[in-house]
C-alpha positions in Angstrom: -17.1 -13.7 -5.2 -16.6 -12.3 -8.3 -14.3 -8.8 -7.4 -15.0 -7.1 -10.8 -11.6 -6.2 -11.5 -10.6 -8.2 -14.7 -9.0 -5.5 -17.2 -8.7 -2.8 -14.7 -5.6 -0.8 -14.7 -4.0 -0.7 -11.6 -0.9 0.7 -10.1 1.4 -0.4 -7.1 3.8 1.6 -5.8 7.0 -0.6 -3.3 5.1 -4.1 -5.2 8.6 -6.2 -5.8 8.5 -8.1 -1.8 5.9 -8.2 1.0 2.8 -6.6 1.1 3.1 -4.4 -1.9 4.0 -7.6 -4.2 1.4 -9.5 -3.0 -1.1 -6.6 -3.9 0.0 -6.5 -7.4 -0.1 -10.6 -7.4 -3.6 -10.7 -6.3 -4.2 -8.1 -8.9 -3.0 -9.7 -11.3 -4.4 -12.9 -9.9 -8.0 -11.1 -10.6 -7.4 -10.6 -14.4 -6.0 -6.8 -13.5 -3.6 -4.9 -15.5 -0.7 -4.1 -13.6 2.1 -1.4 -13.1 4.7 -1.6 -10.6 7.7 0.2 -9.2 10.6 -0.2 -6.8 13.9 1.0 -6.1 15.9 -1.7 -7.9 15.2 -2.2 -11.8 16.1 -5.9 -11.3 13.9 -6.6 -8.7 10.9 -4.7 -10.9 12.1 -6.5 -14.2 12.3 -10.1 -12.2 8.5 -9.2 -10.9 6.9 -7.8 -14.1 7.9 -11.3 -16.1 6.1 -13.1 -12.9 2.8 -10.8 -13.0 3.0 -11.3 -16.9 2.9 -14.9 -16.4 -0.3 -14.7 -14.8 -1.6 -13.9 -18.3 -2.2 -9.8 -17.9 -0.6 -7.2 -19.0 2.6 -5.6 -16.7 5.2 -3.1 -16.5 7.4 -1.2 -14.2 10.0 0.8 -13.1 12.7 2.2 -11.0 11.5 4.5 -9.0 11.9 6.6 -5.5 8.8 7.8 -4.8 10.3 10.6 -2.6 11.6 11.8 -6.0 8.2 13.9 -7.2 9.2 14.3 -10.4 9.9 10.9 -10.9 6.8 9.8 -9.4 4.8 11.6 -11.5 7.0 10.5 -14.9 6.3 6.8 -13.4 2.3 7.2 -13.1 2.0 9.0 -16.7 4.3 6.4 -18.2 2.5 3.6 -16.7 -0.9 5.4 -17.6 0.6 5.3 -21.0 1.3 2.1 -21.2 -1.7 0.6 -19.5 -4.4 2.9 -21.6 -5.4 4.3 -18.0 -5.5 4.3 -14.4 -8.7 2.8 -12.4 -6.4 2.1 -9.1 -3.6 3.2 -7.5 -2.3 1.6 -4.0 0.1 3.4 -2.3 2.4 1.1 -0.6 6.0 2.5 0.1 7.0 3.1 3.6 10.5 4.5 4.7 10.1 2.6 7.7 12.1 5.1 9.9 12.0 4.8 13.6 14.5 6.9 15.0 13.6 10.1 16.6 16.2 11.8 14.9 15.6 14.9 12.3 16.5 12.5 9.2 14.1 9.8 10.3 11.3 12.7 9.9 12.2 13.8 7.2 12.1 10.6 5.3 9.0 9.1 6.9 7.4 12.5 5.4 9.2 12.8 2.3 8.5 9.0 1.4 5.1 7.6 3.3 3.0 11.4 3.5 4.2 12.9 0.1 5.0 9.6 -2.0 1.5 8.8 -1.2 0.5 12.5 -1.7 2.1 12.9 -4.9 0.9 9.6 -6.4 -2.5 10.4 -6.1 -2.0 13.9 -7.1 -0.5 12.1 -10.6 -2.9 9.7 -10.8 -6.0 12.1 -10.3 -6.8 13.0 -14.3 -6.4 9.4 -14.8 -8.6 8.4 -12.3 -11.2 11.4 -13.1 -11.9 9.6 -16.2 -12.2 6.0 -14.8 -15.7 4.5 -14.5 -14.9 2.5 -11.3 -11.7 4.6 -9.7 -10.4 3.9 -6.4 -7.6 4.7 -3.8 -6.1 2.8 -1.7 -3.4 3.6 1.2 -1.5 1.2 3.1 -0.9 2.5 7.0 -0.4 0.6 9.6 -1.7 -0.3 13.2 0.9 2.0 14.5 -1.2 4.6 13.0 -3.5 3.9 15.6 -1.8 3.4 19.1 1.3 4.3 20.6 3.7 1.4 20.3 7.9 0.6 19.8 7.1 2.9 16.5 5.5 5.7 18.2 7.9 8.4 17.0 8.0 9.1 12.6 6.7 6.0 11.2 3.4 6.0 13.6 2.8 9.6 13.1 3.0 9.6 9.4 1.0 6.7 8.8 -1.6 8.0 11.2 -1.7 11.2 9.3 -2.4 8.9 6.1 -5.0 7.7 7.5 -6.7 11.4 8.3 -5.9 12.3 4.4 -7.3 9.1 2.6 -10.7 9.9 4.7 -10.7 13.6 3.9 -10.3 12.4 0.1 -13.3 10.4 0.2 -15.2 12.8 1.3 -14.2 15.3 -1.2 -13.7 12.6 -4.1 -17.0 10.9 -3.3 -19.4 13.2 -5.8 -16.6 12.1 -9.1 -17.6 8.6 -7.3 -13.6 7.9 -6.7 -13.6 6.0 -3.8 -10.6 6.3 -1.4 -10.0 3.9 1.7 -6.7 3.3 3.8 -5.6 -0.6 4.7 -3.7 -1.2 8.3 -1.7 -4.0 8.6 -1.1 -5.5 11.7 3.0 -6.8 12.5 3.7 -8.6 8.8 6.5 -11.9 8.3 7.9 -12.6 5.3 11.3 -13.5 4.5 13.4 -10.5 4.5 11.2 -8.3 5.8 11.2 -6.1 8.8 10.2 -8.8 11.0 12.2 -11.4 9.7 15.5 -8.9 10.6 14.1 -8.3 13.8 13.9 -12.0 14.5 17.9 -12.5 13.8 19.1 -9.2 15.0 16.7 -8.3 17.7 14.9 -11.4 19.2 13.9 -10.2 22.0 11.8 -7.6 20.4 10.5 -9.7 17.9 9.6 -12.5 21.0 8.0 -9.6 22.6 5.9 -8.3 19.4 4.6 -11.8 18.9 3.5 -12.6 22.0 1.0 -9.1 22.0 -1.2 -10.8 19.5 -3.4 -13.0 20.8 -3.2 -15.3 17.6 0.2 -16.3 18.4 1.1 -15.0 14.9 2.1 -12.6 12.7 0.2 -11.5 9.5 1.0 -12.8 5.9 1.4 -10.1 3.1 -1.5 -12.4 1.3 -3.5 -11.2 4.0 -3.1 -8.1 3.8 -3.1 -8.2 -0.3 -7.1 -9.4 0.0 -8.5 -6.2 2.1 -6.2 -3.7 -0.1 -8.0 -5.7 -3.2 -11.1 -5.8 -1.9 -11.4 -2.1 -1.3 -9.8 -1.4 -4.5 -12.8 -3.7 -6.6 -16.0 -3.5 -7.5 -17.2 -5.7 -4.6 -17.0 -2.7 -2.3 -18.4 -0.3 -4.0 -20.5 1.7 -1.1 -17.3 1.3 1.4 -15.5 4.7 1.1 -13.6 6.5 4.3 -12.8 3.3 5.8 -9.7 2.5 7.1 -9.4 -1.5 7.3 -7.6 -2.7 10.0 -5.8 -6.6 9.2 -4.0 -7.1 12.4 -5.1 -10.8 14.3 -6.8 -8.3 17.3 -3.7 -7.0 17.9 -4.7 -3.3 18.9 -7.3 -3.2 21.4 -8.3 0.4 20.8 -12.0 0.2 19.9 -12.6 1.7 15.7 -15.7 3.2 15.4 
């Protein structure tokens, strides 16, 4: 299936490891322009000179997406660059557990306003494109009460709520806007792959809830955040996509 997505200009926030790298990889992969960002400007120079090598255009930068300001210089120097925005995918999680007041604070400041903000940036960009969509990444934890019941779950839940209320309201400038849930993700050194050495029991007890006998790949994930982003699903707008192996067993409808 041809996605459509060859010269589009797409952005990826948290795209230098896991899910987010493998977004802009697929992108790229597609024939998409791509801009990325992450905390460490190695990291975002070593991955723009393997998503150039792919034969598209790519740039980056260092950037905490709590930081508004920042954020916002990021998306306009990217638009910049690029010659426009037609996607954004907003990827960065703070991954904060604890029930503490700082855990809060960050899961807000960095999932629910980096993903806020980035849109909000991207918006006169978008306005103009002629096939403009949004994509969040949330997660299943967004959807039942699990280990990650407390910050993270609430957050990503709420995500979920405003990438469906911007569809709605987005849908008559024909900006489409749909939200991605991953279910439990392994790569090497990623949250998982910690758990596994520094808490095996959790990550024996995680694994053994999915009735796969797996955990997802961030490839896996990267397809339904492309797909929703291209051309190829072009009617599917306020639809949160869950990627999990039947993990939850709450029923979507």
């Amino acid at each position: 299936m041809d996605l459509g997505l060859k010269g589009a200009k797409v952005l990826v926030t948290g795209s230098t490891k896991g899910i987010g790298r493998a977004i802009a990889d697929t992108f790229a992969a597609e024939g998409a322009d791509v801009g990325i960002c992450a905390r460490n400007q190695a990291d975002v120079d070593r991955a723009v000179a393997d998503i150039k090598a792919k034969g598209v255009a790519a740039f980056g930068g260092a950037v905490d997406v709590s930081n508004g300001p920042a954020l916002k210089a990021w998306v306009g120097d990217m638009a910049s660059k690029l010659g426009g925005i037609d996607v954004v995918v907003a990827n960065v999680s703070a991954l904060s557990i604890g029930q503490d007041e700082e855990s809060w604070e960050k899961e807000f400041s960095t999932d629910m306003m980096g993903t806020v903000r980035l849109v909000n940036a991207a918006m006169p960009y978008l306005e103009k494109s002629k096939a403009a969509a949004i994509v969040t990444i949330s997660s299943v934890s967004g959807r039942e009460v699990d280990f990650a019941s407390g910050p993270y779950g609430t957050f990503k839940a709420a995500i979920i709520h405003y990438t469906q209320g911007l569809a709605y309201q987005l849908a008559s400038k024909s900006i489409r806007a749909n939200s991605v849930s991953p279910g439990n993700t392994y790569f090497e050194g990623g949250v998982w792959n910690m758990i596994k050495d520094g808490n095996p029991e959790l990550y024996k007890t995680a694994l053994a809830l999915n009735p796969t006998g797996r955990m997802g790949t961030p490839q896996e994930m990267a397809n339904a955040a492309v797909f929703l982003a291209s051309k190829a699903a072009s009617f599917i707008t306020g639809t949160n996509l869950v990627v999990d192996g039947a993990l939850t067993r709450g029923v979507q409808f």
